[in-house]
Each structure stands twice: as structure tokens, then as C-alpha cells.
C-alpha positions as CSV (number, residue, x, y, z in Angstrom):
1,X,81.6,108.9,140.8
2,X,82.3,105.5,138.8
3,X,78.5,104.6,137.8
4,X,78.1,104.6,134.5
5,X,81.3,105.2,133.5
6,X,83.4,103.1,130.8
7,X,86.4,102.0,132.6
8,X,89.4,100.4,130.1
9,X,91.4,98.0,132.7
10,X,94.8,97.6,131.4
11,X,96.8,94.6,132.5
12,X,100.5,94.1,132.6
13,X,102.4,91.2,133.3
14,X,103.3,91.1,137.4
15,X,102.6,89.0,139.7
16,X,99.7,91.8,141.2
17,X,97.6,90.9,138.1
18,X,95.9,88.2,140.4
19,X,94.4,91.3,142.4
20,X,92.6,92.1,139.0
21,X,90.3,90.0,139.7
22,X,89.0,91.8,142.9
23,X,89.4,94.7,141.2
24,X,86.8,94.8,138.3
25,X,84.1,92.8,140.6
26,X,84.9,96.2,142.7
27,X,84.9,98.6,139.9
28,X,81.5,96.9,138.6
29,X,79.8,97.2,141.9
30,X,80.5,100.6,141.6
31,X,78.3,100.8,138.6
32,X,81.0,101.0,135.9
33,X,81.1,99.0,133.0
34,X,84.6,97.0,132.0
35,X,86.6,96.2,129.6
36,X,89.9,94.5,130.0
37,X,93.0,94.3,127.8
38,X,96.1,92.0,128.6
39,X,99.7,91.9,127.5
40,X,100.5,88.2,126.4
41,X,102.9,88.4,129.6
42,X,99.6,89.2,131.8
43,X,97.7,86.2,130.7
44,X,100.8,83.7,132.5
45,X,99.4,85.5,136.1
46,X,95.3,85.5,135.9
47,X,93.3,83.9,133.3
48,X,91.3,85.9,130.7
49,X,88.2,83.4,130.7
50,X,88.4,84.9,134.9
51,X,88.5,88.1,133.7
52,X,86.2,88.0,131.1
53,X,83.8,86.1,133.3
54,X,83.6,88.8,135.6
55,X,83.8,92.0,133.7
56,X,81.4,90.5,131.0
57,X,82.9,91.7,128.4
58,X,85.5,89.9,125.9
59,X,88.7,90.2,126.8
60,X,91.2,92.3,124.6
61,X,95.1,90.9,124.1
62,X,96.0,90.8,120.6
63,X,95.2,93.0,117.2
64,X,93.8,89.9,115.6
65,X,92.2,87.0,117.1
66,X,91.6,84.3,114.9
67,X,88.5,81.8,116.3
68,X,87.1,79.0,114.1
69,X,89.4,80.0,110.9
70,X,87.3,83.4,111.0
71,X,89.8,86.9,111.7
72,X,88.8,89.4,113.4
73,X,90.8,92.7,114.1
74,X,90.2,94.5,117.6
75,X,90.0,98.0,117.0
76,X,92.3,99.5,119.5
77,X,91.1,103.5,118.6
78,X,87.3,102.4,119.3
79,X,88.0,100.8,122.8
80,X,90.6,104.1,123.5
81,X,86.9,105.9,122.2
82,X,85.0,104.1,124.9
83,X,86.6,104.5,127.6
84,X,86.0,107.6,130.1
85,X,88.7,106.8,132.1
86,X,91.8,104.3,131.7
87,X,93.0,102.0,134.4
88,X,96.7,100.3,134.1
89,X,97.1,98.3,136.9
90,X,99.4,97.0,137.2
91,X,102.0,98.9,136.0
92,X,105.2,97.0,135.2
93,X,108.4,98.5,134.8
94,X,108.6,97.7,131.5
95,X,105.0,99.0,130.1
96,X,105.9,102.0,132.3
97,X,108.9,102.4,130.2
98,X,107.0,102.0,127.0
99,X,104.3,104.4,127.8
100,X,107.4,106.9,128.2
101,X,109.2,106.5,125.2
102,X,106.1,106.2,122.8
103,X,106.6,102.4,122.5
104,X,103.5,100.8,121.0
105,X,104.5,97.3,120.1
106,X,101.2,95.7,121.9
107,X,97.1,96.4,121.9
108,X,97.0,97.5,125.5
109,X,100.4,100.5,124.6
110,X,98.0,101.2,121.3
111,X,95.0,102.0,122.9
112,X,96.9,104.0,125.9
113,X,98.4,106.1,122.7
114,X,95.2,106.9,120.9
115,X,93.3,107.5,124.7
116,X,92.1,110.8,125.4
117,X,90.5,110.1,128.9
118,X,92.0,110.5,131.8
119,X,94.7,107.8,132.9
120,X,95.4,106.5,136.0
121,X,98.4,103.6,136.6
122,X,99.2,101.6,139.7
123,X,103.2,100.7,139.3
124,X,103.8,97.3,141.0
125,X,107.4,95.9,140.7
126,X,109.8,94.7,143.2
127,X,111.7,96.5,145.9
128,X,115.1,97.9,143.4
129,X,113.5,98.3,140.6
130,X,110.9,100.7,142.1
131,X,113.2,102.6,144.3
132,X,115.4,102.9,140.7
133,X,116.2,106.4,139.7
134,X,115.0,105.6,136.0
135,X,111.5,104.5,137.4
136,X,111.1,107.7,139.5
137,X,111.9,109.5,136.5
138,X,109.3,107.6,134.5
139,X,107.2,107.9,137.0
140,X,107.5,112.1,136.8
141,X,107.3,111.8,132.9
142,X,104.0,110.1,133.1
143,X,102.7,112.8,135.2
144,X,104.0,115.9,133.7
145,X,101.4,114.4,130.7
146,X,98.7,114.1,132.7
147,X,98.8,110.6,133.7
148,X,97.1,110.0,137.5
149,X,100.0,107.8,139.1
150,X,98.2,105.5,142.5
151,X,101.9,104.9,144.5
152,X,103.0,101.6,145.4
153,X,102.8,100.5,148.9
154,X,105.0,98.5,151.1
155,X,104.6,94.7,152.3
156,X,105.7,91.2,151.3
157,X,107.0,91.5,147.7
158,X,107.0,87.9,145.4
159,X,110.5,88.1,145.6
160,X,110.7,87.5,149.2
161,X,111.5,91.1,149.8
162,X,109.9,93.7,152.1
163,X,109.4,97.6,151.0
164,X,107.8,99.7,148.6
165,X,106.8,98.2,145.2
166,X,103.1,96.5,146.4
167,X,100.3,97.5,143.9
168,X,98.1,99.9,146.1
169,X,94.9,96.9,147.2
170,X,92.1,96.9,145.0
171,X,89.7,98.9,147.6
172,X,92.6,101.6,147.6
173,X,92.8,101.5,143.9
174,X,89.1,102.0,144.0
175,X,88.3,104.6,146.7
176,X,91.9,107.1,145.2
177,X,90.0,106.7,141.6
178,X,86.5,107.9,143.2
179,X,88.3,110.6,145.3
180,X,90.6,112.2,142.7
181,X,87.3,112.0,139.9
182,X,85.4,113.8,142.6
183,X,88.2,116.7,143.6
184,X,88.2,117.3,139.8
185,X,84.3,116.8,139.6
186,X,82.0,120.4,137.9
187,X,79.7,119.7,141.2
188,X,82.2,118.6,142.9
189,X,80.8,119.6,147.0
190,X,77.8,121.5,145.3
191,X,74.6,120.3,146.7
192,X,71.7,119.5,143.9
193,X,67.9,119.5,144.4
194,X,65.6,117.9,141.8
195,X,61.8,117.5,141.6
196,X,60.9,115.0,139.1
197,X,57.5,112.8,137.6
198,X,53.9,113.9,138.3
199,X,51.6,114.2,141.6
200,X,48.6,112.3,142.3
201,X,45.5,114.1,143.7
202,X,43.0,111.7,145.4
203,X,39.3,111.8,145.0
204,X,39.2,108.4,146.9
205,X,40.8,105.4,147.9
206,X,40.3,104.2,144.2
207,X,41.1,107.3,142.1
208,X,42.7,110.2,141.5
209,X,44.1,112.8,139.3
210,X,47.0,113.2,137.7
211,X,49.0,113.5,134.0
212,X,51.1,111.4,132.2
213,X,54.7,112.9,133.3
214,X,56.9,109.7,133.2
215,X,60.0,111.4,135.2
216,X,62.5,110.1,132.8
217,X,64.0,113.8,132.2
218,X,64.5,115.2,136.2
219,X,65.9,111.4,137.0
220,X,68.5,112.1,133.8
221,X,69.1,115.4,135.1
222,X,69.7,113.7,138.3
223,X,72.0,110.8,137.3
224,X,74.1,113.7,135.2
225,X,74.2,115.9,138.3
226,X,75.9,112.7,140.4
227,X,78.5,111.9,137.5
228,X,79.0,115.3,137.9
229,X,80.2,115.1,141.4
230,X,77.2,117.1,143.0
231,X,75.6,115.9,146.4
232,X,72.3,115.0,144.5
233,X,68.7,114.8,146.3
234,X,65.7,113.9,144.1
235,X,62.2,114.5,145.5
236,X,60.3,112.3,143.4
237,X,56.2,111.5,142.4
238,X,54.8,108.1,141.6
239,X,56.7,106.8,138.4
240,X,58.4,103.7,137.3
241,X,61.8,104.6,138.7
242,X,64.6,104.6,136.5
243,X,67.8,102.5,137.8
244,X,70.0,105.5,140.2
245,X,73.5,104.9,141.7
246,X,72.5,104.5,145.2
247,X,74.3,108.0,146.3
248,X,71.3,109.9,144.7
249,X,69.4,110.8,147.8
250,X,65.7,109.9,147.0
251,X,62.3,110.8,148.5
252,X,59.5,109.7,147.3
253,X,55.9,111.7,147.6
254,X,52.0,111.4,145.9
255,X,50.5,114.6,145.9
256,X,51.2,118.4,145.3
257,X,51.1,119.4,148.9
258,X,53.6,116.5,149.3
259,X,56.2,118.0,147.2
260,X,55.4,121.1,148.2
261,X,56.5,120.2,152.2
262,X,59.9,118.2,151.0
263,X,60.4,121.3,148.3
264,X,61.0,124.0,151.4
265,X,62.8,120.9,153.8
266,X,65.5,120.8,151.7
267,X,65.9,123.9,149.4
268,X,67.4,126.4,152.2
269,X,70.4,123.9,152.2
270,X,71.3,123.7,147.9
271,X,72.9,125.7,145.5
272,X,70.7,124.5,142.6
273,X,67.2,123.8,142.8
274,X,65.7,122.1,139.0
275,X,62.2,122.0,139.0
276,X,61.4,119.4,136.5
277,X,58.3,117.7,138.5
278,X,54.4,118.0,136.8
279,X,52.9,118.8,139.9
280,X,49.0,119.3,139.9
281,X,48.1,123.0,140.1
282,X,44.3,121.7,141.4
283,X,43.5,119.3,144.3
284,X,40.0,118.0,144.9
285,X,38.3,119.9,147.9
286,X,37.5,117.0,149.5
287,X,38.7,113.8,149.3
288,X,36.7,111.1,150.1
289,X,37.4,108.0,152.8
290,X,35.3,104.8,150.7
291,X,35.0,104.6,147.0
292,X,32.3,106.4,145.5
293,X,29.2,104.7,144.5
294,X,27.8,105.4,141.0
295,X,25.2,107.6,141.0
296,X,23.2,110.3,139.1
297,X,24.1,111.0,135.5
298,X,26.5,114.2,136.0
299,X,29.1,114.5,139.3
300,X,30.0,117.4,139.9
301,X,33.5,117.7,141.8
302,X,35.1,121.0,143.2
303,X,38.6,122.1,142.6
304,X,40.9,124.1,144.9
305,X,44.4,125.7,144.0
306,X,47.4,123.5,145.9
307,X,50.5,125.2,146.7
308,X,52.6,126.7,144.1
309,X,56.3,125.6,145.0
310,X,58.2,128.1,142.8
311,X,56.3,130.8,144.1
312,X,56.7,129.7,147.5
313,X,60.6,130.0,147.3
314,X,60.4,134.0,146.2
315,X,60.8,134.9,149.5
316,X,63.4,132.5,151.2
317,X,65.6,132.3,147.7
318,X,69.3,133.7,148.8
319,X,72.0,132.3,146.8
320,X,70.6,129.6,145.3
321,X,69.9,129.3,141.5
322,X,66.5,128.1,140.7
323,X,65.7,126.3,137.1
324,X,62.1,125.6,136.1
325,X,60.3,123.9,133.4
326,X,57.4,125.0,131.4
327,X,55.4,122.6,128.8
328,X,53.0,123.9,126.3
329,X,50.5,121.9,124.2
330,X,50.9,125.0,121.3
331,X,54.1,126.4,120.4
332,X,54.1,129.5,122.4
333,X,57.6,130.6,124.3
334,X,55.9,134.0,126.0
335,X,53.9,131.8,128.4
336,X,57.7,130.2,129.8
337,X,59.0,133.5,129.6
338,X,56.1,135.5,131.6
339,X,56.7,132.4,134.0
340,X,60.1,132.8,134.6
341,X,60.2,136.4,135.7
342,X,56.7,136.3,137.5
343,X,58.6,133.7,139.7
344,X,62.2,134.8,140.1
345,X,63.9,132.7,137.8
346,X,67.4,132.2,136.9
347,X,66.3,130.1,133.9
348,X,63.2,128.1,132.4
349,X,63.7,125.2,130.0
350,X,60.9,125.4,127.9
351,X,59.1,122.7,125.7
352,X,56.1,122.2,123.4
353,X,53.9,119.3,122.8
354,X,53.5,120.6,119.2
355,X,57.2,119.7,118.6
356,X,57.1,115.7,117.3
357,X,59.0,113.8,119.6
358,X,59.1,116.0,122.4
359,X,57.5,116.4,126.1
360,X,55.9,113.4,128.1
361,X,56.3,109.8,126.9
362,X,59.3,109.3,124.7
363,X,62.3,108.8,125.3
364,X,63.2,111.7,123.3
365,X,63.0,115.7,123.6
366,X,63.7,119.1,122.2
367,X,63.9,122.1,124.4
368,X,65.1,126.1,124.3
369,X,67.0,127.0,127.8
370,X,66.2,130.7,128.6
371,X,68.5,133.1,130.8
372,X,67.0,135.4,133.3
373,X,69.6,138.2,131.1
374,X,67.1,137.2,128.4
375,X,70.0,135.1,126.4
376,X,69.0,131.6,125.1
377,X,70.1,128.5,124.0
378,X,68.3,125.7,121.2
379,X,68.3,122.0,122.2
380,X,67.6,119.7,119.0
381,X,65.1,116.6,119.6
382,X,67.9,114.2,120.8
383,X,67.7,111.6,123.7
384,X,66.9,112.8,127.1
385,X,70.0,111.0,128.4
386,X,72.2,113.3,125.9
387,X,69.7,115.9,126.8
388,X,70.8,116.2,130.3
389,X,74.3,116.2,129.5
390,X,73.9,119.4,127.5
391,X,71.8,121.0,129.6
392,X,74.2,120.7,132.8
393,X,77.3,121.6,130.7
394,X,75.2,125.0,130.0
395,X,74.3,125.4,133.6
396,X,78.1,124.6,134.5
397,X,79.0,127.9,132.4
398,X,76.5,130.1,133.5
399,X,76.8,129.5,137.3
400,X,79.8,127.0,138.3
């Protein structure tokens, strides 16, 4: 649930802001990037060169740092913009009171004010002041606005003290963020199968056939599907894989007949099936155990059909939606179209190699999603990152 995303790590000034530390080294083994402010308090309790060290980022404390007589202002809208989700821990009594009131007399309160991601904040204080009415109502405030509050624990306190005011560990702090993103997840317990890259037919040990599908659109499609919250296998052919979160199941196969088998393993136990894979619609008849020799001027090499996987699933499909591709070298939707319904469809995302820009090889593509109610929607040539995101917030509001 955390890779990829852009956490904002807001630091107060307790003595928990040690635990910081192990926090965004956990947080980044998770996959997420960071980005830290401080409160000038903050920096008396863990050092910012620490901090900025591990997160590899700079490390935010003031509107204006001035370095080598040179000023420059750190936007505190832009890092609010960058952040998909907002971490303060920890939360001190007194930034806790801020946040209430609409206080914003430092970077970190700034940035919380112009945030529209979702907020989480793990209070640490000692024993009184947390069990104090006015931080209970604080507390309440915060979460009548939307604010994800991760309660203190009890233990030792700094003061000497034993009872409720710990800041929640770091591996708590972790594992509550990854549970609560996934309970509010699209695909959240939704189980995802993708097919993605091409299929290599062998004629020997030396060659084969194959085309020059890179993957890079079913593994987006997968990676999106993950962020997503869905349960996420990828069945994939021989491509330079693209860096995954290690959640996303993967299986990786060579030829057509291949797929096909790990196609019909898994599809009886998804909700969405997206077939995005180039698989080869011939095989060679027979494949041969040495490298052939050269020989006469002309070779002549038989072809046979291999298995056609969306056909296959017409007659075991229950519940499940299925999404295929369909790529054209001329600009001709009809052939998608005839493709869709010939093969029980719920939708086809169709693409042309006449459109600059789009299909195999960049990094770029342009696409039209057709419905199965005959509805459809346009897709400019953007990235096929971007891509993915658009075409899973489409399939979240047809089918989830």
C-alpha cells in the first residue's frame, strides 16, 4: 500500500522524535518516497543531517533558508502538493493544539493547512497531559475533519512516568498506516489477474518467434491495481521487468501455450481478468532439438494455431469481468469491436499503430476504452504510467 507513494513526515518537538529515525528507513523500505519537515523545537531531539541522510531528501524547517549568502524560500503549498499522504508524528500537545485552532506560525502547520491528502498523527506527550480533557477534545476535533489519529500507547514515559502517552513504535506506526490505506483501498480484497509482454515461439534452441511488446503497459496496469489495494497476480512473458513492489504476485512464462495453462490456473479465483499480453496466435509445428544448419536457398516452416486464452474463458467466465486489448497497425476500431463481442467481453481497450506515439516501444500511448453497453471513453497520448491511472479509475466506476 505505501510503494510509490509520497509520504510528508511531520516532526514535532518530543522526546519520540528519536523514533523518526526508524521510522522513515521503515516507511522507505516500504517503497515510499520521504520528505521530512521539522519544527525548530524538533531539531533539539534528532538531527536533520540524520534525517535527511536517510530519507534522501533535504530536510524542510524554515520558509527561508539562507546557505552561502544565497535565499531560498521553501514552498510549503508544493510539498502539501506532493504529498499523498501526511504523517505527523509525533504529535505534541502543542502542534496538536495549533492544528485545532488554525494556528500556522511555522512551515510544518503551513503545509498541514494547504494539505489535501489524507492525514494521519501519532500524539506523544506525557502521562497528564494526554489523559487531559482539552487533548481528548483536540484529539475528537482533528478527527471530526478527517484527520487519521494512531493512539498513544502505554510504557516508560521521559518523565519517569508510566501510562498512556508513548508514540505508537514505528512498526505500529507503519503496519496501522498500510492497514487503514487498504480498508479504504478501490480494490481493497478484490483479487486482479494481468497478462502482460509478448510470448516466444521456438523454432530451436537458438531462435524463435515473437514481436516487440515491451510489457511496460500490463506491469503499469499492475503497479496501479496494487496502489489500489487489489490482491494483484501478473502472469508475465520474457521482457525487461519493470521494478514491482514485491506484493505483486508474479509468474513468469515463454510461450503462448505457457500463458495459456497459468491463464485458466488462476482466473476461476479473480474478479478482474486484463488481458494486456501479445501472445503469438501461431506456434511452429515442430520445434527442433539442435540448431538448424543452413541449407537450401528457401525454408519452408509450418505454422499451427496455439490456444486462444480469451476464447478459452467463454465457457468457465461466471462473475468475473474480463478486459482485453486489441492493436491495429491501421486505424480501424470495428476489428476491437467485432473482438470484444466474438469473445464475451466486458470491455476492449483498443489502440492503433497509425496513432504517433502510441502502441509497442514508447513510453507513451493513446487508447479508446469500449463498454460491452457499446459506451466509450477517449484516452489522449499521455504516459502509460498516467495511463493506467485513468484507465483503473474508469474500470472502478463501471464495476467496483
Amino acid at each position: 500500500m505505501l510503494a510509490g507513494k509520497h509520504i510528508l513526515l511531520g516532526v514535532t518537538g518530543g522526546i519520540a522524535a528519536y523514533k523518526t529515525t526508524f521510522l522513515v528507513r521503515l516507511l522507505i523500505r516500504q517503497g515510499a518516497q520521504v520528505k521530512v519537515i521539522m519544527t525548530s523545537s524538533a531539531k533539539d531531539f534528532v538531527s536533520p543531517l540524520t534525517l535527511s541522510t536517510l530519507s534522501q531528501h533535504p530536510v524542510y524547517s524554515d520558509f527561508v533558508d539562507e546557505a552561502d549568502g544565497t535565499l531560498q524560500w521553501n514552498n510549503h503549498v508544493e510539498l502539501a502538493k506532493w504529498a499523498d499522504l501526511f504523517l505527523i508524528a509525533p504529535l505534541t500537545s502543542n502542534t496538536l493544539a495549533k492544528m485545532v485552532s488554525g494556528a500556522c506560525d511555522n512551515l510544518l502547520l503551513a503545509a498541514y493547512m494547504s494539505s489535501s491528502c489524507k492525514v494521519f498523527v501519532a500524539p506523544a506527550m506525557d502521562l497528564d497531559m494526554y489523559a487531559h480533557p482539552a487533548t481528548h477534545e483536540n484529539l475528537s476535533v482533528l478527527e471530526s475533519r478527517g484527520v487519521d489519529v494512531i493512539p498513544a500507547t502505554s510504557g516508560f514515559l521521559a518523565s519517569g512516568l508510566e501510562g498512556e502517552g508513548r508514540m505508537a513504535e514505528p512498526e505500529s506506526i507503519v503496519e496501522q498506516l498500510i492497514d487503514r490505506l487498504q480498508a479504504e483501498a478501490p480494490l481493497y480484497q478484490k483479487k486482479v489477474l494481468i497478462n502482460a509482454g509478448p510470448t516466444r515461439e521456438s523454432l530451436d534452441p537458438v531462435r524463435f518467434m515473437s514481436n516487440h511488446s515491451t510489457g511496460t503497459m500490463g506491469y503499469e496496469l499492475a503497479l496501479r491495481a496494487y496502489e489500489l489495494g487489489a490482491d494483484v497476480t501478473l502472469i508475465s512473458g520474457p521482457v525487461r521487468p519493470l521494478a514491482l513492489p514485491e506484493g505483486i504476485n508474479r509468474i513468469y512464462i515463454n510461450t503462448a501455450a505457457e500463458m495459456y495453462d497459468q491463464v485458466m490456473a488462476h482466473f476461476s479465483a479473480v474478479d478482474i481478468f486484463i488481458a494486456s499480453a501479445a501472445v503469438a496466435d501461431y506456434t511452429f509445428e515442430e520445434t527442433h532439438p539442435h540448431k538448424l544448419k543452413k541449407g537450401k536457398e528457401a525454408l519452408a516452416l509450418n505454422l499451427i494455431r496455439t490456444k486462444d486464452i480469451l476464447a478459452g474463458l467463454v465457457p468457465i467466465k461466471k462473475n468475473q469481468v474480463v478486459v482485453g486489448f486489441a492493436l491495429e497497425s491501421d486505424n480501424d476500431p470495428s476489428k476491437a469491436l467485432s473482438k470484444m463481442k466474438a469473445k464475451g467481453l466486458d470491455a476492449i481497450v483498443y489502440n492503433t499503430l497509425s496513432d504517433s506515439g502510441a502502441g509497442f516501444g514508447p513510453d507513451t500511448n493513446k487508447v479508446t476504452l469500449y463498454q460491452k453497453d457499446g459506451s466509450h471513453s477517449d484516452f489522449p497520448l499521455q504516459s502509460k504510467h498516467q495511463l493506467s491511472k485513468a484507465l483503473w479509475s474508469d474500470f472502478i466506476a463501471q464495476w467496483f
